[in-house]
N, C-alpha and C positions, 0 to 999 in steps of 0.2 A: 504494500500500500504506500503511494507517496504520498506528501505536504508539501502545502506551497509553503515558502518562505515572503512574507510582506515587509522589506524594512521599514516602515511607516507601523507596522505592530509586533515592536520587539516581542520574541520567547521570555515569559517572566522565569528567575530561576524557583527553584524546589525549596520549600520551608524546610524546617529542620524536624527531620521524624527520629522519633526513638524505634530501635530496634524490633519492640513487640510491635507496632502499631505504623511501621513504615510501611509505603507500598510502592515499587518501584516504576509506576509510572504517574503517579498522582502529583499534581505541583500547582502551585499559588503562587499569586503576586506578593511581595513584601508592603506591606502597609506603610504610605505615606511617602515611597519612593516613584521615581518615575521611574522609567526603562531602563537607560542609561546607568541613571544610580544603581538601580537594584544585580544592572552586569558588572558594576565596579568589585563590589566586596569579593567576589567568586574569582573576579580575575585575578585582582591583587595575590588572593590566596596563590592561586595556580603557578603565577610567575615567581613566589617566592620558593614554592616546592620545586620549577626548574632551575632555578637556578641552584638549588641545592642539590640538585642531579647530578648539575654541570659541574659541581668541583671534581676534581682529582681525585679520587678516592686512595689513599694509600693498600700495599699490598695484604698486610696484614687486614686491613676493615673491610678490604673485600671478600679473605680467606674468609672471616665471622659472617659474613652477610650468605656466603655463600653456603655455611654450615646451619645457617639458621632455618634456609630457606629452597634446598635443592635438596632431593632424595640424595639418599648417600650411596644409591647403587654401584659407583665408581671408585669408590675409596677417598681417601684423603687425598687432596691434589694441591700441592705449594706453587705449582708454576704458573702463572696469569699473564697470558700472551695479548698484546695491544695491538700491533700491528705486523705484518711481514713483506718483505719488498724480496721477489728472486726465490733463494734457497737461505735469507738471512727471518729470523725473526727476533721481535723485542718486543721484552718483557713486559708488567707494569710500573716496573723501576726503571728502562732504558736499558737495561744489558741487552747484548747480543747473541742469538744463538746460531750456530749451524744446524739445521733443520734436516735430520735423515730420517724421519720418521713421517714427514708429508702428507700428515691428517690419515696415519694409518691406509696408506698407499691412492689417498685421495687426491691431491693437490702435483698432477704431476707436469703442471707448467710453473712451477714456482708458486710462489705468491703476488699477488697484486701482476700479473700480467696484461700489458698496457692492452692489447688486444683484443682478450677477453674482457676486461673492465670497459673498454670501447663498446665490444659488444654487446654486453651485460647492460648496461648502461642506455645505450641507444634502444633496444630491444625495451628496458623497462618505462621508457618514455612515449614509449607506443602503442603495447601490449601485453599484461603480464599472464592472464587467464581466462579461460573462456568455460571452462570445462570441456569433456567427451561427447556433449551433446552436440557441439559442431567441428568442424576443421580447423586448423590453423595451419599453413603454408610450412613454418618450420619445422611440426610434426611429420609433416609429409617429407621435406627433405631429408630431416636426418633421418628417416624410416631410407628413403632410398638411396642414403649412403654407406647405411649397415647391412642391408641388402646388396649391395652393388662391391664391398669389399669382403665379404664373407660368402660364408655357405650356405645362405640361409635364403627363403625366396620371401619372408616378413618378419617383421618386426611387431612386436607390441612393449608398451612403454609403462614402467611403474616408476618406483620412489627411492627403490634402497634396492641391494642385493638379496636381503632375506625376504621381500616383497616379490623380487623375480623366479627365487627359487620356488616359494609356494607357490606364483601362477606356473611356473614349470611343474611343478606334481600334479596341479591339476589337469594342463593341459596334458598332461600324460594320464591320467584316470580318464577324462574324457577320449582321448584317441583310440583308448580300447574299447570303453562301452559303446561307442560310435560302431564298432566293427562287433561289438554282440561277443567277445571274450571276456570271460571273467578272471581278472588279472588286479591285481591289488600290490603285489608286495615289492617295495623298493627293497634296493640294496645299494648299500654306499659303503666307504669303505675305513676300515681302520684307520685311526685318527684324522681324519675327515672331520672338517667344520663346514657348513652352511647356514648357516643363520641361526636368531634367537626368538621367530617366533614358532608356532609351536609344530605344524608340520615339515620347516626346515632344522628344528630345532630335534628332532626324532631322525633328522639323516645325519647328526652330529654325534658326533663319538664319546668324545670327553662326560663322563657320567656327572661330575660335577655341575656340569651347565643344565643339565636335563633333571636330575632327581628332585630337585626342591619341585618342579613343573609335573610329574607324572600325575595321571596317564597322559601318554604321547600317542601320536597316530601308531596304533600296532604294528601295523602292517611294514616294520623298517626292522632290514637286518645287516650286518657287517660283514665283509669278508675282508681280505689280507691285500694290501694296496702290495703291487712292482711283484705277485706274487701269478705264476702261470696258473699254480693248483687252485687256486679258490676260485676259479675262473668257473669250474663245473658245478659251483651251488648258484649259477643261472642257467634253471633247466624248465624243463615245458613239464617236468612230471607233476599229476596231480599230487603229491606232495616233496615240500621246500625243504633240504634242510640249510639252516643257517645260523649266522653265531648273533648273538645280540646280548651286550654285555656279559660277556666272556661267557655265556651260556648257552648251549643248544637246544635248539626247538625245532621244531616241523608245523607247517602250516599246510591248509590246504587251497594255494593258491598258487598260481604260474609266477613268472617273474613278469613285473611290469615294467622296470625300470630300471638302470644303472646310472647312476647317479656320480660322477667321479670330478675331482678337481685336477688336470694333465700336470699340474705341480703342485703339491699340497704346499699349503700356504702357513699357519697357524697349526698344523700335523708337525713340522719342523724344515720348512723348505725341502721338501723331498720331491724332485722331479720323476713325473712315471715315465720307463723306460719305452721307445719305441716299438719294443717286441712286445712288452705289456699290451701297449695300450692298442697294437693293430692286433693281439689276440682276444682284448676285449674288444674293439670293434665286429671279430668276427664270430665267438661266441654270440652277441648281442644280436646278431642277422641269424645265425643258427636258428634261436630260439623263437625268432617276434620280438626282442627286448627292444624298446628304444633306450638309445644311446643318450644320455642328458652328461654335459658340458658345463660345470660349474669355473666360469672364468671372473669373477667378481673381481678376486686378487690377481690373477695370474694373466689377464688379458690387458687389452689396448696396450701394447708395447712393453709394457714392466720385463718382459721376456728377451727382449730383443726384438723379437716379432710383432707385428699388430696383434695376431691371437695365440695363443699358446697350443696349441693344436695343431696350428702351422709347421711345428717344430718336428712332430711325428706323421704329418700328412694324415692322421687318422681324422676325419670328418663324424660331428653328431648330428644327432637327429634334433635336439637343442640345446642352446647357449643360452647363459645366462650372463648377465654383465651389471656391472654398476660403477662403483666408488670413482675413477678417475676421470669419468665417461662426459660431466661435466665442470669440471675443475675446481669442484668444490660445492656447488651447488647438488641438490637431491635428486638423483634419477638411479634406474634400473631399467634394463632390457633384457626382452627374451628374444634370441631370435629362432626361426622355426623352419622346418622343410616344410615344401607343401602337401606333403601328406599328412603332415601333425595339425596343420594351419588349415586344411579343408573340413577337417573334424569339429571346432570350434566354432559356433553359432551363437548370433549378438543377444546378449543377457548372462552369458556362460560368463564371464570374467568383466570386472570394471576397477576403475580408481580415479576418484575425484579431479588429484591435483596432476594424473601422471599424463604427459605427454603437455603439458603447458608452454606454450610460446617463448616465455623468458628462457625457461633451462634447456628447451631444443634448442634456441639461440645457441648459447652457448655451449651445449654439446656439440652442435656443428663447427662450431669455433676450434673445439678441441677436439675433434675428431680428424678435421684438417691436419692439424700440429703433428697429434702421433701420427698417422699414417704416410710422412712424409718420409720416404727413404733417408733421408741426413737425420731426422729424427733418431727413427731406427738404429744406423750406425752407430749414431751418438752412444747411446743407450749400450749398444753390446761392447764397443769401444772402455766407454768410463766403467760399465760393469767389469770386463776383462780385469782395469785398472785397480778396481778396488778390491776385484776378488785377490790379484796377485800380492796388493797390499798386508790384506788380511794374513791369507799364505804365509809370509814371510813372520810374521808376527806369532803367527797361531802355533805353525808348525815344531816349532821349539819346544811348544808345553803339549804337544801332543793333541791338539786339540784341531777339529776337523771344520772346514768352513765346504759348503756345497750350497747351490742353487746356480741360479742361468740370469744373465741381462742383469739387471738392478733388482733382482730379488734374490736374494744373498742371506747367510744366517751361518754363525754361528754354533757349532754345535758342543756343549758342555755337559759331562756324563752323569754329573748329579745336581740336582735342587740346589744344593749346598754352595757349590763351586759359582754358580750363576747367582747366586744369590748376594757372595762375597763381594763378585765384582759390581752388582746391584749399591752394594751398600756403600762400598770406597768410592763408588761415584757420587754418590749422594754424600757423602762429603766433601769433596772436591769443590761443591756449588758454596758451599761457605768458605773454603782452605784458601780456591784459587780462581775466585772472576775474574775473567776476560783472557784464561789459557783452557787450551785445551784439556779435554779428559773424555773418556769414554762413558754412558751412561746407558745401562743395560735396564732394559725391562723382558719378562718374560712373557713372548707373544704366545707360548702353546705350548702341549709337554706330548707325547707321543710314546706310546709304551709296548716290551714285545715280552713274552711269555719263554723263560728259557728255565727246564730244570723246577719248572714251576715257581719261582723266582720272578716280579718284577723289575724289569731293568729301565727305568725311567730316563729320558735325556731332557733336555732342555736345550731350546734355541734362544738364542742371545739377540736381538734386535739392536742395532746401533743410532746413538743419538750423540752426538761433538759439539761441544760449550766451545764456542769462540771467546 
């Protein structure tokens, strides 16, 4: 419903209600005031509360505001980042950081990139949302640019990476009920992460993330990643067997889906071997399975490659993408063959804000950047460089650095060990501002079964204090 606005008959504001007896659309004039008047006292207020916004807030009174008033989901967090130019960010004191952590594989054109803020920028001046209910030009192009450099014959657009994997399960439930097979049970695979809500959050491995949330979608089991043998618990028999939380069970349901990330990310940078993953592509054709391509982490260039897939020529049946995909801004993509994409009929899948003008903008923007062969080089270039870095460092204490392109990790054989160096970093931020040190946080722990024994590692993620 609209209102006219008459400036010839100011809006009087709201008397002053107590809490039992307010009602949030009731208002009166101020008695004895004109229009004018009666907007001064409210203004007054208002611009003395911004300008009390506007001060500076020290680090410490934001740490307290921030504890007062933000779920504690994340843990205790000291660092308060203001702004970032490049691969530099500053603090809310003015220090400096070297940034290798990049919004957890988000931000993969620096920060404040003139291009993208051009773009961003010009786009938000124009048009930011329309919703699903009509077109927007930018949706359509970056659709036919992820089309036109991949495998895929469409695109559909969400929010996050754990937003894309769930329309990936569905649209895999749906592509079989479409064909009249009764097929329900994923499989993904040891130490495997895909998201936190709750049907990506059941193809995830780590028990810790999952237990406080059960029951999880049943129907999801584990087998052994870079492993040939587990390759035959995707079979067509009416009954599965599978490990799921280091326990075996049997269902009675085919395989619907394989679910895999071509380098595990948060498992401990473990890249799947080429004979792996073209014996999983053809076990997957054997049975009916469709292939699903978890590249959230591992895709648009972090690789070397635009897609990580590329690396072993194995092709899925879909892709799933997000975190760098707009340089910061919120998106997720699935892309699909068209056999998956002719199954799907309008009302089967939606999302409010996904495929919006603003963040196409600028996923075109950045989708240009990576795709550019000097991009690319760059990438496996400065990767080479850092991996050999590492090497030289590592290899003295026995300790083992593997991954591909600029996804790189560290690998330390116990909690302990990663933890040590956890913690000599974190003092180094009081010892020695404005020199380097290394600062390790533990992105994922990955575990194997020997002798009946847990052997836990941990992967070290790198972050350098300028």
């Amino acid at each position: 419903m609209l209102s006219t606005y008459n400036p010839a008959q100011p809006c009087a504001p709201p008397t002053a209600l107590s809490r039992s007896s307010a009602r949030p659309h009731s208002a009166a004039p101020l008695r004895g005031a004109s229009g004018a008047a009666a907007l001064a006292v409210p203004l007054a207020v208002r611009q003395v509360r911004r300008k009390a916004r506007n001060l500076r807030a020290t680090s410490s009174e934001l740490r307290e505001l921030a504890k007062a008033n933000l779920l504690n989901n994340y843990g205790e967090r000291q660092m308060i980042f203001r702004e970032g130019q490049g691969h530099i960010l500053k603090d809310n004191d003015g220090e400096s950081f070297l940034d290798f952590t990049a919004g957890i594989a988000v931000n993969c054109l620096g920060h404040s990139d003139e291009g993208w803020a051009q773009t961003v920028a010009e786009q938000a001046s124009k048009l930011c949302h329309t919703s699903n209910l009509y077109l927007n030009e930018e949706q359509i192009r970056l659709g036919q640019r992820l089309v036109e450099l991949s495998f895929a014959d469409k695109a559909f657009f969400c929010n996050s990476g754990t937003e894309a994997n769930e329309a990936a399960i569905k649209f895999a439930r749906k592509y079989h009920f479409s064909r009249g097979e009764a097929r329900s049970k994923f499989l993904a695979f040891e130490n495997a992460f895909h998201g936190r809500t709750m049907g990506a959050l059941a193809l995830t491995w780590k028990e810790g993330y999952k237990k406080p949330f059960e029951p999880l979608m049943p129907s999801a089991g584990f087998i052994k990643y870079n492993d040939m043998d587990s390759l035959d618990a995707i079979d067509e028999a009416s009954e599965l067997a599978f490990r799921s939380a280091n326990r075996f069970q049997r269902l009675k349901h085919n395989s619907s889906t394989g679910f895999v990330e071509p380098i595990q990310g948060e498992g401990g940078v473990v890249p799947g071997s080429k004979e792996f993953l073209l014996a999983l592509r053809k076990r997957c054709d054997e049975t009916g399975t469709l292939l699903i391509f978890d590249e959230v982490q591992c895709g648009l260039g972090r690789s070397g490659k635009l897609f990580a897939y590329e690396l072993s020529g194995v092709l899925p049946d879909l892709m799933t993408l997000a975190k760098p995909l707009a340089g910061g801004l919120p998106i997720g993509a699935v892309l699909l063959t068209e056999a998956v994409a002719s199954c799907i009929s309008p009302g089967d899948h939606g999302s409010t804000f996904a495929g919006a003008p603003l963040v196409c903008a600028a996923a075109r923007y950045v989708l240009d950047q990576v795709s550019n062969p000097d991009f690319l080089e760059n990438v496996r270039t400065t990767g080479s460089h850092l991996k050999a870095g590492l090497e030289k460092i590592c290899d003295p204490q026995g300790l083992q650095v593997r991954g591909t392109g600029l996804l790189i990790g560290v690998v330390f054989p116990t909690a302990e060990q990663c933890g040590a160096v956890q913690r000599a970093a974190a003092a180094e931020i009081g010892l020695r501002r404005g020199f380097s040190f290394f600062r390790g946080s533990v992105d994922g722990e990955f575990a194997s079964e020997a002798g009946g024994d847990c052997i836990v590692s941990y992967v070290l993620w790198l972050s350098i204090l300028m």
